[in-house]
C-alpha positions as CSV (number, residue, x, y, z in Angstrom):
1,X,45.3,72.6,72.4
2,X,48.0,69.6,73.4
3,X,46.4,66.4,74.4
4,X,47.6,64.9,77.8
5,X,49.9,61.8,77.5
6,X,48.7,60.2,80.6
7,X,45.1,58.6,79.4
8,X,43.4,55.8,81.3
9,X,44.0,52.7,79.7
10,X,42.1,49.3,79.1
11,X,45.3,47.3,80.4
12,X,44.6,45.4,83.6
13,X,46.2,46.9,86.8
14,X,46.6,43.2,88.4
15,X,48.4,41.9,84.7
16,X,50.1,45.2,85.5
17,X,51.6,44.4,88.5
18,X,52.0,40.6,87.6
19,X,54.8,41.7,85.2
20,X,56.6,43.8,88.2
21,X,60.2,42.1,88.1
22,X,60.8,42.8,91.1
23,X,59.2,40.9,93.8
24,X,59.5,43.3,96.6
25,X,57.6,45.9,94.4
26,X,54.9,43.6,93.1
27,X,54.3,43.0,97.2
28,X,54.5,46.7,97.8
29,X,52.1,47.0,95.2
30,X,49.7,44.9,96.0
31,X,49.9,46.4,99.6
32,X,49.8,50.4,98.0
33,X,46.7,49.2,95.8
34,X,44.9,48.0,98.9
35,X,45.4,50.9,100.7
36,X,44.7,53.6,98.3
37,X,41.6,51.9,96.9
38,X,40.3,51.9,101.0
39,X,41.5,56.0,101.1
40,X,39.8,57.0,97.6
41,X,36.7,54.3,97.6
42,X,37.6,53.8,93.9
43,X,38.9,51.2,92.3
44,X,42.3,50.7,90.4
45,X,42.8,51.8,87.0
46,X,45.6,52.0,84.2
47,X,46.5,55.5,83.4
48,X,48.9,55.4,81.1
49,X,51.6,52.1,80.4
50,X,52.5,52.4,84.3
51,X,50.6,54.5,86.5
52,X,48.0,52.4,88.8
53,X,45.6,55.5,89.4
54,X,42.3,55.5,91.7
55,X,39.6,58.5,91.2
56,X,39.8,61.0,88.5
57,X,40.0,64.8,89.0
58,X,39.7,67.2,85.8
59,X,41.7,70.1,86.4
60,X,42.0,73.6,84.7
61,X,45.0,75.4,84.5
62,X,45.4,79.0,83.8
63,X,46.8,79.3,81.3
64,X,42.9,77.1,79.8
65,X,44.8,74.4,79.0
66,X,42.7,71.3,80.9
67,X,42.6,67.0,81.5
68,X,41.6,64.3,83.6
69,X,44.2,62.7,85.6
70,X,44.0,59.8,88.5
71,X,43.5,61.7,91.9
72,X,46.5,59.9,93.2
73,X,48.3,57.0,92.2
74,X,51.7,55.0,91.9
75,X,54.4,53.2,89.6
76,X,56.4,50.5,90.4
77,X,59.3,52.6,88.9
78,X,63.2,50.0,88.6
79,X,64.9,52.2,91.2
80,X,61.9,53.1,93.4
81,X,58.3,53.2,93.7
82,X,56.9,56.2,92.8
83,X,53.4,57.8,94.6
84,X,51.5,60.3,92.9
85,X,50.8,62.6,95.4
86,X,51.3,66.3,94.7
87,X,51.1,69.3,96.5
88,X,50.4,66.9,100.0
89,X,53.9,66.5,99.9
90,X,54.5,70.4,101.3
91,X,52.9,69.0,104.6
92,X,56.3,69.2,106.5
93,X,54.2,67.8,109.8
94,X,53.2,64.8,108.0
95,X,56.2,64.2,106.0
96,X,58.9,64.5,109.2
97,X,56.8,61.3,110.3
98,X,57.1,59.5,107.1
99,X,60.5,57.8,107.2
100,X,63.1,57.2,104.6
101,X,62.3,58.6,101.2
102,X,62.8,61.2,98.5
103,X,60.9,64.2,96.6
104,X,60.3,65.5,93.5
105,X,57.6,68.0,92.2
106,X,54.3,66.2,93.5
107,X,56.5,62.9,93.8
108,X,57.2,60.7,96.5
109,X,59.8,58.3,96.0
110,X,60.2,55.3,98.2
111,X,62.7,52.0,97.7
112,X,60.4,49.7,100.0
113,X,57.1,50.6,102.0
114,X,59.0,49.3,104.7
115,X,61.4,52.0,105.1
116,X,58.0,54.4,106.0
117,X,55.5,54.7,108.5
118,X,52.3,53.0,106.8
119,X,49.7,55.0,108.7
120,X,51.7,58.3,107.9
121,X,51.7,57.1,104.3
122,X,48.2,56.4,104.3
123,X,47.8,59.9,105.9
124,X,49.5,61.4,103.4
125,X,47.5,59.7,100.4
126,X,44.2,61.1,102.2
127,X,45.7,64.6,102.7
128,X,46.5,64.5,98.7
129,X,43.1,62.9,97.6
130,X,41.3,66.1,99.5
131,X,43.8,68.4,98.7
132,X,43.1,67.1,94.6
133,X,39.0,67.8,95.1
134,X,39.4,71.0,96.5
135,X,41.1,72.3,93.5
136,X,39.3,73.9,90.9
């Protein structure tokens, strides 16, 4: 069986974000670890060299292969910051509310938090915490 990648870590998620180049992330950060720490009721955690992750979820796929990953989480990524939020991004209500940002497959990348709706965002991070318990 193939060992996940994505671990939790012993590193700091404050030294973490400390090292952020850019100033404008480290704030979003800061702001993002706030808010998701209030949504989940955990605290932050290093998964990983960059992902600040709150909660864990152990999954099963079908196919048997299984892990542990954060429930959701972010990384202060150089062209964007980058929210862990998987299938809660098919949610087309919530999302036409959101404001300026892109997708990928359970990835929601935005530049600055202030180019979305933080109560929409922290909608969203709820919707993707509940969505990630329900699953088997």
């Amino acid at each position: 069986m193939v060992e996940n990648k994505t671990k939790q870590a012993k590193v700091s998620p404050t030294s973490f974000i400390a090292k952020v180049a850019n100033a404008q992330q480290r704030k979003d950060s800061k702001e993002l670890i706030a808010m998701m720490r209030e949504v989940t009721g955990e605290p932050p955690k290093m998964w990983g060299a960059s992902i600040v992750g709150f909660g864990t979820h152990h999954y099963v796929y079908e196919s048997g292969r299984e892990g542990d990953i954060c429930l959701t989480g972010f990384s202060p990524r150089k062209p964007s910051l980058v929210l862990y939020i998987g299938e809660a991004l098919q949610d087309t209500a919530i999302m036409s509310k959101l404001g300026k940002y892109k997708t990928g497959k359970g990835c929601l990348y935005i530049k600055k938090l202030d180019d979305v709706d933080r109560n929409v965002l922290r909608a969203l991070v709820a919707k993707a915490v509940r969505d990630a318990k329900a699953r088997p």
